[in-house]
ZAMARGU-4260 file (C-alpha; in steps of 0.2 Angstrom, whole numbers, plus 5000, padded with zeros to 4 digits):
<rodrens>
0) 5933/4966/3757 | 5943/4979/3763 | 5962/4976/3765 | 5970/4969/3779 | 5977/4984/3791
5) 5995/4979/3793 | 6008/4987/3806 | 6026/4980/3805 | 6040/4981/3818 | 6058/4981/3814
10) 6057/4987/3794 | 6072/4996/3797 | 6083/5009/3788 | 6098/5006/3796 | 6094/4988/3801
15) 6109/4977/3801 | 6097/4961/3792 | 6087/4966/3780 | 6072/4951/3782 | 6059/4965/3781
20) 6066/4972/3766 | 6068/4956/3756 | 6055/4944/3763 | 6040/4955/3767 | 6039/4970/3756
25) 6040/4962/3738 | 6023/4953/3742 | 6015/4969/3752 | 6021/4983/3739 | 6015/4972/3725
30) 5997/4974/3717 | 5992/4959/3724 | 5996/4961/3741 | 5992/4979/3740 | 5973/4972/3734
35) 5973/4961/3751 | 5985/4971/3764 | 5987/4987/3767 | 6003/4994/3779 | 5996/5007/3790
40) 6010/5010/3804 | 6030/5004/3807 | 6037/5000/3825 | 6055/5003/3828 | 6068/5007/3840
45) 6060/5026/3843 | 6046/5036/3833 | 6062/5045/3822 | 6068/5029/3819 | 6052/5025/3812
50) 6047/5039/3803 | 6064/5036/3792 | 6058/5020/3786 | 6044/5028/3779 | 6053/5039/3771
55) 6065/5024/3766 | 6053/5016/3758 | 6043/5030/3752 | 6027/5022/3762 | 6010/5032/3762
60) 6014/5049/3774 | 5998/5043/3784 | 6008/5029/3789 | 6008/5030/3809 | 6026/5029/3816
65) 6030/5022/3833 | 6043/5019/3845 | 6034/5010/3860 | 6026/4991/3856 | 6011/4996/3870
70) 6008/5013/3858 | 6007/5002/3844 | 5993/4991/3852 | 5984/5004/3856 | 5980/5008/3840
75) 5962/5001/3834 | 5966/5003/3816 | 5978/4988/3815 | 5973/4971/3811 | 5989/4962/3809
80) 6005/4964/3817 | 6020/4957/3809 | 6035/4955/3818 | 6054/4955/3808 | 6064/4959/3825
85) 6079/4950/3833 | 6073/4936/3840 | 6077/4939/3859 | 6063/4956/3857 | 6050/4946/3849
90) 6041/4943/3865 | 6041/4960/3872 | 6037/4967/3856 | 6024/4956/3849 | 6016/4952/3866
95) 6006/4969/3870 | 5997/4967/3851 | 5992/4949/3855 | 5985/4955/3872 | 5973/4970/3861
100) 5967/4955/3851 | 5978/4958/3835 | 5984/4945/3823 | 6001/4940/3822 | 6016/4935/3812
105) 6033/4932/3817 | 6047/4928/3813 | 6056/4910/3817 | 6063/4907/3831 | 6045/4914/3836
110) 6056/4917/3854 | 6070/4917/3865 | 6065/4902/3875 | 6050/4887/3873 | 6043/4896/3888
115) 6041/4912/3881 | 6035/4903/3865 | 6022/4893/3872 | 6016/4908/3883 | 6014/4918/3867
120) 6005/4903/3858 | 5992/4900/3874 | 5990/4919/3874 | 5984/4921/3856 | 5975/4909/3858
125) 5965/4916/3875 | 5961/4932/3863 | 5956/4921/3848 | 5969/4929/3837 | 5977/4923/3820
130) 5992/4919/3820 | 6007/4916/3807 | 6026/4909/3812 | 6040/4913/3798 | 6045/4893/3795
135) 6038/4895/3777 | 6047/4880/3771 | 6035/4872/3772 | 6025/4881/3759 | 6040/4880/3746
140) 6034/4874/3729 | 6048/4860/3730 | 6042/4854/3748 | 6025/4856/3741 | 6028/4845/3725
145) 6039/4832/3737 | 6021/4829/3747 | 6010/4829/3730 | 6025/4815/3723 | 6023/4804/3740
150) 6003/4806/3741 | 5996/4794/3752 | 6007/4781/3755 | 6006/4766/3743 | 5999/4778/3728
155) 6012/4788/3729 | 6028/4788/3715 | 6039/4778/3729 | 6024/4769/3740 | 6026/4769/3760
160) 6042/4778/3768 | 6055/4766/3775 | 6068/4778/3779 | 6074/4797/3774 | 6090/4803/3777
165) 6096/4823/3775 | 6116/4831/3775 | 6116/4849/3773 | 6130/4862/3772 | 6126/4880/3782
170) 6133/4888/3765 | 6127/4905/3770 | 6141/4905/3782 | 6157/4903/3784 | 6164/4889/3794
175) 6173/4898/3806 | 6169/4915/3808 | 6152/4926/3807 | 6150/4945/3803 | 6148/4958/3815
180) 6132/4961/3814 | 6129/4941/3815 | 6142/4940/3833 | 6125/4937/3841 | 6124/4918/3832
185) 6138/4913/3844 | 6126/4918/3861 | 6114/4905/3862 | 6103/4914/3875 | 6098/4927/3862
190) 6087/4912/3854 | 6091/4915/3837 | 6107/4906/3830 | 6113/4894/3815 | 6107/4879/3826
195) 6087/4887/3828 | 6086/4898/3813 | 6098/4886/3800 | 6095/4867/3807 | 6077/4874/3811
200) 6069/4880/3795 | 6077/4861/3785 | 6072/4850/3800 | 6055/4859/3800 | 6049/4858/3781
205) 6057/4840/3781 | 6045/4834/3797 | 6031/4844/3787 | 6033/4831/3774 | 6036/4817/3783
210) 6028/4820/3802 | 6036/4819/3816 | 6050/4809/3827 | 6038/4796/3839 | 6056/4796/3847
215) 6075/4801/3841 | 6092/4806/3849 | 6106/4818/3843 | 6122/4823/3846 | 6128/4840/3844
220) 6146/4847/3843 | 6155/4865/3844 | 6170/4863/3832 | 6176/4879/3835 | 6174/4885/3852
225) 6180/4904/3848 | 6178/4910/3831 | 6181/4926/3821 | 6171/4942/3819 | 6174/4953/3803
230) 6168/4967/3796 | 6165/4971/3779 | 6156/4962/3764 | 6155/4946/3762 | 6147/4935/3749
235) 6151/4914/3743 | 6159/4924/3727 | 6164/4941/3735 | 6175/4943/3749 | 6181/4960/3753
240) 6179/4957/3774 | 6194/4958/3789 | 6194/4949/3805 | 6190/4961/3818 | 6192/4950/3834
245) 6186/4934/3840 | 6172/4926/3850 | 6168/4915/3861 | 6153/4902/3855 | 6142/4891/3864
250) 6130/4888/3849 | 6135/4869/3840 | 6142/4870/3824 | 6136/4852/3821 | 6120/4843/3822
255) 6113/4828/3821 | 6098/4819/3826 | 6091/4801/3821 | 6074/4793/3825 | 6058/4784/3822
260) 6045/4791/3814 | 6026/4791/3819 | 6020/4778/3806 | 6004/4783/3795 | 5997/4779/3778
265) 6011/4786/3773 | 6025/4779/3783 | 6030/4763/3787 | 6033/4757/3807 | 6047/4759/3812
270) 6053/4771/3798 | 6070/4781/3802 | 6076/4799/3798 | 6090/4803/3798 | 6097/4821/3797
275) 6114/4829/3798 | 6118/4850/3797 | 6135/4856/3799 | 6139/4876/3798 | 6149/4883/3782
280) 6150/4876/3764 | 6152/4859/3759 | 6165/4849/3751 | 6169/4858/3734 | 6156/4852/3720
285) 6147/4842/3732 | 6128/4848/3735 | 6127/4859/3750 | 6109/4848/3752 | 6105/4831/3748
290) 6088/4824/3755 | 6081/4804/3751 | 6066/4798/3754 | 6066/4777/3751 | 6049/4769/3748
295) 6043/4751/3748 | 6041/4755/3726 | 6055/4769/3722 | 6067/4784/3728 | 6067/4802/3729
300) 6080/4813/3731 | 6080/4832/3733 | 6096/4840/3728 | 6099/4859/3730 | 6118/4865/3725
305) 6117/4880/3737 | 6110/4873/3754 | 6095/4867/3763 | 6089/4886/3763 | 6072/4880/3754
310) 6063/4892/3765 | 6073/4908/3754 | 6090/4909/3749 | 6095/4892/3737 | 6085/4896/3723
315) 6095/4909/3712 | 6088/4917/3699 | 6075/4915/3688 | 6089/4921/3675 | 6101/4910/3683
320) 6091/4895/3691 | 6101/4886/3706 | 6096/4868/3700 | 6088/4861/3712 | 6080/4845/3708
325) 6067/4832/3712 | 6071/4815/3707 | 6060/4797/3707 | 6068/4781/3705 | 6057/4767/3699
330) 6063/4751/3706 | 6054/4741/3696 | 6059/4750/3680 | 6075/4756/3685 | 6073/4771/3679
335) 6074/4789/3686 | 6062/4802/3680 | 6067/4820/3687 | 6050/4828/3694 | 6047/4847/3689
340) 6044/4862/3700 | 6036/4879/3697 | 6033/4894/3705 | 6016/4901/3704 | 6013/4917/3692
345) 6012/4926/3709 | 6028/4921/3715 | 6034/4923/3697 | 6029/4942/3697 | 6041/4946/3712
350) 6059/4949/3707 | 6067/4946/3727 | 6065/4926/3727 | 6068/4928/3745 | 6048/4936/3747
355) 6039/4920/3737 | 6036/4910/3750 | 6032/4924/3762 | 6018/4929/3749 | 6011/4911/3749
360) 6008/4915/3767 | 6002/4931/3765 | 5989/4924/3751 | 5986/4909/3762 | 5980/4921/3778
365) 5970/4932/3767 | 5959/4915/3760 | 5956/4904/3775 | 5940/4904/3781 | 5944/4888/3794
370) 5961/4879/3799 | 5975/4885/3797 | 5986/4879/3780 | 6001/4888/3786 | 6012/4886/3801
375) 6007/4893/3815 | 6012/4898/3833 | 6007/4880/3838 | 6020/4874/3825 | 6033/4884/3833
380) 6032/4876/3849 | 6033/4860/3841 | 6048/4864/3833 | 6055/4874/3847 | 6053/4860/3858
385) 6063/4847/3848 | 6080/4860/3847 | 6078/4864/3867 | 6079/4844/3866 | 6093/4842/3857
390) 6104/4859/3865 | 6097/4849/3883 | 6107/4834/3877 | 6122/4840/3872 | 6124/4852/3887
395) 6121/4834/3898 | 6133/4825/3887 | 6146/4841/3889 | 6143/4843/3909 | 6146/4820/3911
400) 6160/4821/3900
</rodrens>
């Protein structure tokens, strides 16, 4: 079969994130993907700017550069548009390819707002198009060996769910400041922000697990109403940055959200999650992430050191593993067996442990012949629907208040 024809927009050489560099090209550069995709064209800010991320990243020279999104889907040799833009240019970049009948991946939040999102998921649709959503959490070997532990309910290590309960740390960022190059997380119109992007990917790959809320409420808080902007480096064990000024922010710095369950084979009536995320690190030598699941037989509890960031960052190296663990208690035996996890010898062969779980989707897409087993655009609504929620609450609890 020949290789999937793939354009991407926003692989960048002057880009201020670097989510194209460290998610998408260790899978596409490497044999594998190269056997299955094949990058023919870049989109960025103008042609130029394109045609130096070629040479950045010493792609093909018959790689098409372009600076307009229509240009880009005007082109009959693409197959699949993948989109690692900002999130407030998601829909006018990735719209025009959808509308040619292009397949698409982008990028969580998939848009700005839950109206641009469900127009772009109805239009895909219309044109009978493909299409992939960056909440690859989901597709993590720990989140997929939590499922394979539970199985269906009553077989499963711990039997039927009762209740679940999540607290996670934003460790990858500071508690009261972001980077320049981050000020946007504190404008919650742009759509993409620690409450979307953070609270989003855990709360997604912990309802791919356990289904979703048949009803739930939150509360939401902004702890620090104005809060730095720096410049220089920074790192959890390199600091070398200077406050440059401060910002406002209307973006909550606290979440939480508890609620019932829909009940299955798997879960119980009436069964409660309960999930807590509050920006910056947690408590020293506590786990930035601790996630139960309490059966009608046993326990399990995920614990990851470095935060919910399941979806790509917690993971360190394969030199210097983070630790995270999977743990069953037996209530009948009182014991507590700790349940491995492994990488697949694909995900093995990338160095950048933040691409695994994009090449799991990558290889996912390549495969499937029917449904979908990977998220979708359709997922994205769902998911965007639940923050548009909770932001709805706490702007009605704010304005009665």
């Amino acid at each position: 079969m020949a290789p999937i024809r793939v354009a991407l927009i926003g692989l960048s050489a002057s880009a201020k994130t670097s989510w194209a560099v460290e998610g998408h090209l260790p899978y596409l550069l490497s044999p594998k993907g190269k056997s299955k995709y094949q990058i023919v064209a870049l989109l960025n800010s103008s042609v130029d700017a394109a045609k130096d991320a070629i040479a950045t990243f010493e792609l093909p020279a018959s790689t098409k550069a372009y600076g307009d999104p229509q240009d880009l889907a005007n082109d009959p040799d693409i197959d699949l548009v993948v989109n690692n833009t900002r999130t407030d240019v998601h829909y006018g970049t990735i719209k025009p390819s959808i509308e040619a009948g292009k397949h698409a991946y982008v990028e969580w939040p998939l848009a700005h707002s839950v109206p641009a999102a469900i127009e772009l998921r109805d239009l895909a649709a219309k044109k009978y198009v493909r299409t992939m959503v960056g909440l690859q959490g989901r597709l993590s070997p720990v989140i997929l060996k939590v499922s394979e532990v539970l199985g269906d309910g009553e077989n499963g290590k711990i039997g039927k769910v009762l209740s679940s309960d999540a607290r996670a740390f934003g460790s990858l960022l500071r508690r009261d400041r972001f980077s320049e190059g981050l000020a946007y997380f504190a404008d919650r119109k742009i759509g993409g922000h620690p409450v979307s992007i953070h609270f989003g990917h855990m709360i997604d790959f912990i309802h791919s697990v356990l289904g979703e809320f048949s009803s739930f409420q939150s509360h939401a808080q902004v702890q620090r109403p104005e809060v730095f902007i720096t410049s220089g480096h920074w790192s959890s064990s390199n600091d070398t940055s200077s406050v440059a000024g401060t910002i406002k922010s209307d973006v909550p710095d606290l979440v939480s959200v508890q609620g019932t369950l829909k009940s299955s084979d798997l879960i119980s009536e009436g069964a409660t999650l309960t999930v807590t995320y509050r920006n910056g690190p947690s408590f020293p030598g506590t786990p930035a992430f601790v996630w139960t699941i309490a059966g009608t037989k046993g326990e399990l509890r995920v614990t990851s050191p470095e935060g919910p960031y399941l979806q790509s960052h917690c993971y360190g190296s394969d030199d210097k593993p983070a630790g995270i663990k999977i743990e069953v208690h037996n209530y009948g035996s009182n014991t507590v067996e700790t349940v491995p996890w492994h990488w697949s010898d694909l995900q093995k062969s990338l160095d950048m442990v933040r691409g695994r779980m994009i090449a799991e989707v990558y290889e996912r897409f390549a495969h499937s012949g029917g449904k979908a087993p990977w998220p979708t655009f359709g997922d994205a609504v769902v998911r965007h629907k639940q923050i548009a929620q909770i932001l709805k609450a706490f702007d009605e609890k704010s304005v009665t208040s």
